[in-house]
C-alpha positions in Angstrom: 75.2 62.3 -77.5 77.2 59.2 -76.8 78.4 57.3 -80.6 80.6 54.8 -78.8 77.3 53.7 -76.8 75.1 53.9 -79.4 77.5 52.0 -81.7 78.1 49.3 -79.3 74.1 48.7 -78.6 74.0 48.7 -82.0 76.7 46.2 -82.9 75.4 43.9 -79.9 72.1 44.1 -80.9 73.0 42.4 -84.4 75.2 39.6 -83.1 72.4 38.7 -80.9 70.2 38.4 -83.9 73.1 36.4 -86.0 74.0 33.9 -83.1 70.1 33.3 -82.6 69.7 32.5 -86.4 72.8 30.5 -87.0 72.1 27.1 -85.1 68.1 26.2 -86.3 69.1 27.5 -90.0 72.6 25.4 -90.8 70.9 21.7 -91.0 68.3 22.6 -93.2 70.1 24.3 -95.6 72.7 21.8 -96.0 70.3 19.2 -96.4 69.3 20.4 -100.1 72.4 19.4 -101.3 72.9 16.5 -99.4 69.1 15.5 -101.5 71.2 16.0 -104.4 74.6 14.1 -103.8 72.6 11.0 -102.4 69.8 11.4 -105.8 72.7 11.8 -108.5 76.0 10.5 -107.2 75.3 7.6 -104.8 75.0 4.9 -108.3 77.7 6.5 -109.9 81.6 5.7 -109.2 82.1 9.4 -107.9 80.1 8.8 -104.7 83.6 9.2 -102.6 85.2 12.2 -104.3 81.7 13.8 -103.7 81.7 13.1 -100.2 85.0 14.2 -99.8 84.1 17.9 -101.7 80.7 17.6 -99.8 82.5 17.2 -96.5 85.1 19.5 -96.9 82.7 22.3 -98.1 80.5 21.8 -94.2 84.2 22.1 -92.7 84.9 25.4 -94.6 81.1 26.4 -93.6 81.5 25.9 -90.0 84.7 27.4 -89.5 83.9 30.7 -91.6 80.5 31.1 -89.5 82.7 31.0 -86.2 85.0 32.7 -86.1 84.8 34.8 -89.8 88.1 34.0 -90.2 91.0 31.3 -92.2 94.9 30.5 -91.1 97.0 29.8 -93.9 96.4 26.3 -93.3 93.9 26.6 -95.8 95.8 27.7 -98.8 96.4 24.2 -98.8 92.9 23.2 -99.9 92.3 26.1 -102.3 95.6 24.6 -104.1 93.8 21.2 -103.7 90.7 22.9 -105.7 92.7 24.4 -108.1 94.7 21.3 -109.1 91.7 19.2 -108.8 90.3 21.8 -111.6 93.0 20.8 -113.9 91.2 17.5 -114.2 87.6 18.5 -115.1 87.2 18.9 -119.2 86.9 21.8 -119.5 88.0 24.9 -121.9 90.9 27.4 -121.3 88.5 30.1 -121.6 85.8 28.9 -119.2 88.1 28.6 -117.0 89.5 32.3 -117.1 86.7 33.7 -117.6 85.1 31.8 -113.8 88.8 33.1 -112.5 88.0 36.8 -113.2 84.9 36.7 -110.5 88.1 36.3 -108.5 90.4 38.8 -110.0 86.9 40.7 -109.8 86.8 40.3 -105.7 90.5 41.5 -105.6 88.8 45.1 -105.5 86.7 44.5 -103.3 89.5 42.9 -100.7 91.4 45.9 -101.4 88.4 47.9 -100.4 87.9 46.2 -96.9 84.6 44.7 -98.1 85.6 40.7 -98.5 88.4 39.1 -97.2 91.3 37.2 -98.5 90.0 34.0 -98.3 86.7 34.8 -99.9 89.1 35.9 -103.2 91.4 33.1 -102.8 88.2 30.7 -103.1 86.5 32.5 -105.7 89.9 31.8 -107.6 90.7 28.0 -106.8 86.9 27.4 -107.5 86.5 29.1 -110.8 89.4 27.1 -111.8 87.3 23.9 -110.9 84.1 25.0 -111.8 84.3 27.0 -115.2 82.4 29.8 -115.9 78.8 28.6 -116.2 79.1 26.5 -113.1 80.5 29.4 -111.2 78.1 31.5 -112.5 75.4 29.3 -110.6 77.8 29.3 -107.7 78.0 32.9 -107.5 73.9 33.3 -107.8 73.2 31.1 -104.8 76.2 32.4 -102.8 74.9 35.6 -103.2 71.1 34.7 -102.9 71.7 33.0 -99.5 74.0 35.3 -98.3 71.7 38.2 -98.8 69.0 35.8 -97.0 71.4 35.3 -94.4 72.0 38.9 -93.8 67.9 40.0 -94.0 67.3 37.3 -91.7 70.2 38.2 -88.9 69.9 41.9 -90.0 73.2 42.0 -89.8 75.9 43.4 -92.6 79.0 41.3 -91.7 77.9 38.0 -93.9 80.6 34.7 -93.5 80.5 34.9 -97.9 83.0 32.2 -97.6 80.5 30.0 -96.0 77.6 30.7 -98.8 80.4 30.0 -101.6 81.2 26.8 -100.1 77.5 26.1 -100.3 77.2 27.6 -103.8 80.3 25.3 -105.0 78.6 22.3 -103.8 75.5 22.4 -106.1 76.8 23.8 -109.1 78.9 21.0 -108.2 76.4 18.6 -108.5 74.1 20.4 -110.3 75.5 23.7 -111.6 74.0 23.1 -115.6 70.5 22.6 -114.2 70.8 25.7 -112.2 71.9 27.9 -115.0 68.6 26.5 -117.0 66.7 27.2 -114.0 67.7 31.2 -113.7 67.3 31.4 -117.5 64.3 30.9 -117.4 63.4 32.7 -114.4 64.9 35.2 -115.9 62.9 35.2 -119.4 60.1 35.5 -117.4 
């Protein structure tokens, strides 16, 4: 019995899956929070800083998804978040208590199960975000990415990609989320 061949048919097998689903799948589900930025910020004063975050969360999507994989470039842009955080009103403790998701993911980097850059985002955007808001992020990060990897049936999931997605509506829309899975969850 051969576990290098079977391994390898294996492993080809489920990239041929992933690179089928990834082009149909990555319009539609960035359009649902594209619905949202043009519905609650286009009137508003914000409409550019959106777009910027919007924009800049599709970049981080679309390089994560090809090659799984950040330079140090990108430190850069975490820092960005972080700072940006600094600005939003928000308390001491919500904001230490969204940064432990990323003190959280520490042992899972450790572990070989995320990588760096999925820590170092899960840091720089719990300092922007605040705990509820990164709560929501977190649930549709995780919902999607568990879709993502059902879907490709594959278990190496771009997470970076899904937390990009997952900052941008509890961006935008992070307090209505958190009703929303309350009361899903009362149910």
């Amino acid at each position: 019995m051969n576990h290098a061949a079977d391994l390898h048919q294996d492993f080809s097998t489920g990239a041929d899956r992933e690179l089928s689903l990834t082009p149909g799948w990555i319009v539609p589900f960035w359009m649902i929070p594209a619905g949202w930025l043009i519905e609650t910020q286009i009137a508003s004063s914000q409409i550019l800083l959106a777009l910027f975050w919007f924009g800049l969360a599709i970049f981080v999507c679309m390089q994560d998804l090809k090659t799984f994989y950040f330079s140090y470039r990108w430190l850069s842009v975490f820092g960005l978040v972080m700072v940006a955080g600094f600005f939003q009103p928000l308390s001491l403790a919500s904001r230490l208590g969204a940064m432990t998701f990323g003190a959280a993911g520490i042992v899972g980097w450790r572990l070989g199960k995320m990588g760096s850059a999925d820590v170092l985002a899960l840091l720089a955007m719990g300092m922007y975000l605040g705990f509820e808001r990164m709560l929501a992020a977190l649930l549709v990060a995780c919902l999607s990415a568990l879709g993502y990897a059902w879907a490709s049936q594959t278990s190496m999931v771009p997470f970076l990609s899904f937390l990009a997605y997952g900052f941008i509506l509890a961006m935008f829309k992070g307090y209505t989320l958190i009703e929303i899975f309350y009361s899903l969850a009362r149910l």
